[in-house]
VEXDREN-261273 format. One line per 5 residues: their letters; for each residue x, y negated, z of C-alpha. Coordinates in Angstrom, 3 decimals. Layout:
VEXDREN-261273
a> X Y Z ~ ... $
***
This chain:
VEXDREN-261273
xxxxx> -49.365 36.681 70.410 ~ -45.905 35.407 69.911 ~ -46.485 31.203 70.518 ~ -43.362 30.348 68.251 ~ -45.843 32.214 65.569 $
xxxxx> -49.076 30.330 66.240 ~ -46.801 27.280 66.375 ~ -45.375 27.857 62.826 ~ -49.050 29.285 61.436 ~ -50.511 25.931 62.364 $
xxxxx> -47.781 23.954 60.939 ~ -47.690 26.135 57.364 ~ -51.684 25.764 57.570 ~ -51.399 21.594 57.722 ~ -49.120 21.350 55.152 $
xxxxx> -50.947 24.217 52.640 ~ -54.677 22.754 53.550 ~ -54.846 19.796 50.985 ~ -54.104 21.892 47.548 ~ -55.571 25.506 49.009 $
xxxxx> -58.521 27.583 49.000 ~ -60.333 27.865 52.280 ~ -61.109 32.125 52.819 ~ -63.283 31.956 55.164 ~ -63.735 35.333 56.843 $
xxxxx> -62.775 38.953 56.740 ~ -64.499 39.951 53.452 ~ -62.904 36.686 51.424 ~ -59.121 37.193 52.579 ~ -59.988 41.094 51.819 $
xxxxx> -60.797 40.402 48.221 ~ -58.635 37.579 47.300 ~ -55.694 40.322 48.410 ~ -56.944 43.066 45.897 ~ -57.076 40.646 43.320 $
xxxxx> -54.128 39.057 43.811 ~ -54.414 35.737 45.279 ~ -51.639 33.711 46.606 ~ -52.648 33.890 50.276 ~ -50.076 30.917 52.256 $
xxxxx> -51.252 31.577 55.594 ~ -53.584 33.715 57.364 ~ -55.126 33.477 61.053 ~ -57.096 35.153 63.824 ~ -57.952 34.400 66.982 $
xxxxx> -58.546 37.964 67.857 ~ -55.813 40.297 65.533 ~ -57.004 43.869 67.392 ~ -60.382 43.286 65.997 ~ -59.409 42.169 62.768 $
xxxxx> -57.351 45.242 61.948 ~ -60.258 47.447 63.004 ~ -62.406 46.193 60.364 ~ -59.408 46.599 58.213 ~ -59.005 50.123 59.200 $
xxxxx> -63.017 50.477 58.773 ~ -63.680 48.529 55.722 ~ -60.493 47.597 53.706 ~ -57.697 50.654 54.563 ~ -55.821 49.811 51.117 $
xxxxx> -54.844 45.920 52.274 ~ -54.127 46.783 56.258 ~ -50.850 47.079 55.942 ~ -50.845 43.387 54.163 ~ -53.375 41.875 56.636 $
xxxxx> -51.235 43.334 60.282 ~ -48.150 41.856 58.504 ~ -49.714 38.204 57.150 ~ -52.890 37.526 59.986 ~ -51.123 35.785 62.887 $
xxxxx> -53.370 35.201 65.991 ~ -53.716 31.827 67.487 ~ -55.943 30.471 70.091 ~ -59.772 30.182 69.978 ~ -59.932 26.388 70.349 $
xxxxx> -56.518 26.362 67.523 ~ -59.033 28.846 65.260 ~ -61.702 25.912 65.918 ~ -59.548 22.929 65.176 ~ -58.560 24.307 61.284 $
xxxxx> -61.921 25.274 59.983 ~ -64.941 23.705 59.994 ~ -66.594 26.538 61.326 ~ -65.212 29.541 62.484 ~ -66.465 33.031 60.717 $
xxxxx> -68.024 35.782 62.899 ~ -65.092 37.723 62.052 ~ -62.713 34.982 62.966 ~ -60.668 35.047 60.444 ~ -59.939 32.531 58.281 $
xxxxx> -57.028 31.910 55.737 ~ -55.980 29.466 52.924 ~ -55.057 30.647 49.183 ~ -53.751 28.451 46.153 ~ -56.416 28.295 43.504 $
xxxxx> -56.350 30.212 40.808 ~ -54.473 27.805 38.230 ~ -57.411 26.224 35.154 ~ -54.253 26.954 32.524 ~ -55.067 31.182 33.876 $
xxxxx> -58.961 31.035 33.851 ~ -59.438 29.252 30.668 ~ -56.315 31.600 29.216 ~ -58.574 34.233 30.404 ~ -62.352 33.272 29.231 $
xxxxx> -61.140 32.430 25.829 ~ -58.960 35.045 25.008 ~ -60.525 37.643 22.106 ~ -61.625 40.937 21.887 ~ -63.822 39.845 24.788 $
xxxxx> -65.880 42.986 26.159 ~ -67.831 41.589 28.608 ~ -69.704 38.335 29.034 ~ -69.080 35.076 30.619 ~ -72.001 33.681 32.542 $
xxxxx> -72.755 29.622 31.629 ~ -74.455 27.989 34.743 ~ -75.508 24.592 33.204 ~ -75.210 21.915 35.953 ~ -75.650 24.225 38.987 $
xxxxx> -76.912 21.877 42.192 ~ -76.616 24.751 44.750 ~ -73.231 25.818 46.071 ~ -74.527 28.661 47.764 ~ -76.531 30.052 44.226 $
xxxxx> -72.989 29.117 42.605 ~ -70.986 31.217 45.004 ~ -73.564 34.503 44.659 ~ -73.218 34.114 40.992 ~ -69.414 34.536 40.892 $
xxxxx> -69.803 37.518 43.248 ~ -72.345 39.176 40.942 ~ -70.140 38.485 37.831 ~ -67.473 40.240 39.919 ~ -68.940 42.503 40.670 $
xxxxx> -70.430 43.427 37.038 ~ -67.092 43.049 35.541 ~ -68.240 39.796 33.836 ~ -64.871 37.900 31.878 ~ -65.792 35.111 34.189 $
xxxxx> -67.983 32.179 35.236 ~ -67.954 28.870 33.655 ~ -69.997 26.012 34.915 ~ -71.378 22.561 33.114 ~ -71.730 19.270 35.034 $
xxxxx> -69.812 17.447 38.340 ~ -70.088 20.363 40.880 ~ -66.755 22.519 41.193 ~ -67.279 26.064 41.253 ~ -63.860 26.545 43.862 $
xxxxx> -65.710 24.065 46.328 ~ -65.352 25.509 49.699 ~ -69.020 26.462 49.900 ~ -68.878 28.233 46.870 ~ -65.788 30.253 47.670 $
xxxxx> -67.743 31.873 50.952 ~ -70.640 32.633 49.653 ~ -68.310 34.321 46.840 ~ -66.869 36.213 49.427 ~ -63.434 35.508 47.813 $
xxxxx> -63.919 36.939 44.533 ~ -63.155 34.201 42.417 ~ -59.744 35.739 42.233 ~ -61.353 38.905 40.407 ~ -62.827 37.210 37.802 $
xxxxx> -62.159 33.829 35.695 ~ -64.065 30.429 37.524 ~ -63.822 26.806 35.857 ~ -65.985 23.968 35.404 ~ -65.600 22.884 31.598 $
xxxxx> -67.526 20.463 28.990 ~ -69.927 21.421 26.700 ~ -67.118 21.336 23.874 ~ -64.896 23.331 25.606 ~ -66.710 26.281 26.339 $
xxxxx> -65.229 29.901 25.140 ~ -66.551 31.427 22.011 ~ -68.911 33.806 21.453 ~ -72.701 33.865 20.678 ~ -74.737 32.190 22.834 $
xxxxx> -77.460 33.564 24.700 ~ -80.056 31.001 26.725 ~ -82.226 32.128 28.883 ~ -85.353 30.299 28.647 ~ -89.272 30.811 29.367 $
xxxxx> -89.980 30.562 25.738 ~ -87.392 33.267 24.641 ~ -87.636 36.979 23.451 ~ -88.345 39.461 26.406 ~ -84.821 40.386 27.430 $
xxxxx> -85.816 44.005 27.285 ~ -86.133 44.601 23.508 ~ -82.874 42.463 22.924 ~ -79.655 43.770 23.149 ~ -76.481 41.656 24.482 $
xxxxx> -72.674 42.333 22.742 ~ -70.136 42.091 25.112 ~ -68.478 38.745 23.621 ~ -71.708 36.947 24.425 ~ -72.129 33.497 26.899 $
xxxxx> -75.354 34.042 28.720 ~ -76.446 30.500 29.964 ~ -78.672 29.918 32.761 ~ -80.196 26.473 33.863 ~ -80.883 25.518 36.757 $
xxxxx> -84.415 26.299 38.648 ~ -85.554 22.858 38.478 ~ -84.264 21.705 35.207 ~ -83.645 24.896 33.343 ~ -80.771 24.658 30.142 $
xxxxx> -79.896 21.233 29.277 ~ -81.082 20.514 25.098 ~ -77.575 20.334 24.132 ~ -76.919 24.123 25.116 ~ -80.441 25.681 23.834 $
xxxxx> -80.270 23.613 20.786 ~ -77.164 25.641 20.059 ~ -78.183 28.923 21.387 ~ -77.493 32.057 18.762 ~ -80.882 33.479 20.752 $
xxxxx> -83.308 32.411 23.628 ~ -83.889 35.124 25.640 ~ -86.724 35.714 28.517 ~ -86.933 37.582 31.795 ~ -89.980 39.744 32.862 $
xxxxx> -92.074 37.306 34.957 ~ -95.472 37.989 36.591 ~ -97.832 34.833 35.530 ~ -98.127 31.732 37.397 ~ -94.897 32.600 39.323 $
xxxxx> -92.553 29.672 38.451 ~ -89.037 30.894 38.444 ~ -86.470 33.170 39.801 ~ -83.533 31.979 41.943 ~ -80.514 31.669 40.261 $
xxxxx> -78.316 34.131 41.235 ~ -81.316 36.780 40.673 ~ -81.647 36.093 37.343 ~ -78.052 36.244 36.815 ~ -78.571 39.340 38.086 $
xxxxx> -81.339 40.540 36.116 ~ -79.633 39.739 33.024 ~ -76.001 40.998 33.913 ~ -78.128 44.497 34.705 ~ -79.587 44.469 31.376 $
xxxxx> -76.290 44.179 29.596 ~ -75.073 46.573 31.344 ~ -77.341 49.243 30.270 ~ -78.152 51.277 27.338 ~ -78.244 48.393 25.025 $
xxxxx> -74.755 46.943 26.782 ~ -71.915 46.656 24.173 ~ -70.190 44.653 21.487 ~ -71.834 46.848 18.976 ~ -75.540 46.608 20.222 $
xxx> -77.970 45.154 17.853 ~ -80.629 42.749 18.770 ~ -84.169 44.798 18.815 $
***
């Protein structure tokens, strides 16, 4: 570890912190490379071991982590993040600019859906729904209300992949086009239905479930398999649930609703 390094690490870290993401961990600066991010600095306190799990886990971004991860002291790793990762690694990204993700969720042909989370509360249930629409191929995730989807908490539980897919909070006006499909307790079983591609699937939250002005507008409320007197499903499971559905035989912009 080359001090003159650390030095200048720290110093590009202080002056990148207020306007960057916070990737917090192995797995987040691993995905926000494949998809592109904007990664401004990058730190370890322990480089060896963070090129192993390169080498195990992530062999096509190695070569970029051993030439951007500079290794700093333990109590230096301590002092930048508010907690340090288990893989001590930790790294700071620009955001993904709102002009790119709304470009991107309203742009038409859309194939896949977005996923609506009306006035999330949990960061963490926020976070695990951006990694499932990432991992689904979903256009993006858009969320209602005052909490911001690139809020540190939300980015680690994403695991970094809000640069794989489109994130932004928007307005009720504002959201993309396409039909709109609520899910709600009092909706069609989600099994007989099938969901197009272009479609918004909106999810309330546990609690409060869709807001009126969203299911008053819905093109179709839609229900998920529930056993009786079992109240609801978390969040990001039911995201889940429905992502899987479209997915399947029924997935596509020509399916027709059963």
């Amino acid at each position: 570890m080359s001090d003159d390094d650390a030095t200048k690490a720290v110093r590009q870290w202080s002056e990148a912190a207020p306007d960057a993401v916070l990737l917090d961990g192995f797995h987040a600066l691993k995905h926000a490379l494949r998809f592109g991010a904007d990664v401004r600095v990058a730190v370890t306190s322990d480089k060896e071991a963070a090129l192993a799990l390169a080498a195990s886990l992530a062999d096509d971004v190695t070569d970029r982590i051993r030439d951007l991860v500079v290794e700093v002291p333990g109590q230096t790793l301590r002092e930048l993040v508010p907690r340090v990762h288990p893989t001590q690694v930790a790294a700071l990204a620009a955001r993904r600019s709102r002009q790119a993700n709304v470009a991107g969720l309203v742009k038409l042909p859309r194939m896949s859906p977005i996923v609506v989370l009306d006035n999330p509360r949990n960061l963490g249930n926020v976070g695990a729904v951006v990694r499932l629409a990432a991992g689904f191929g979903a256009t993006g995730v858009v969320t209602t209300g005052d909490v911001d989807p690139w809020h540190p908490n939300v980015v680690r539980a994403g695991a970094g992949l809000h640069f794989a897919t489109a994130v932004e909070r928007l307005p009720f006006s504002d959201l993309p086009p396409g039909p709109m499909y609520v899910l709600d307790p009092e909706g069609e079983d989600i099994r007989s239905v099938g969901i197009p591609g272009d479609a918004l699937l909106v999810f309330g939250s546990e609690r409060h479930g869709v807001s009126p002005e969203l299911r008053g507008q819905a093109t179709k409320l839609l229900a998920l398999p529930m056993r009786p007197q079992v109240s609801s499903y978390n969040l990001a499971t039911s995201v889940a649930m429905a992502l899987f559905h479209w997915g399947g035989p029924l997935q596509g912009p020509d399916a027709q609703d059963g």
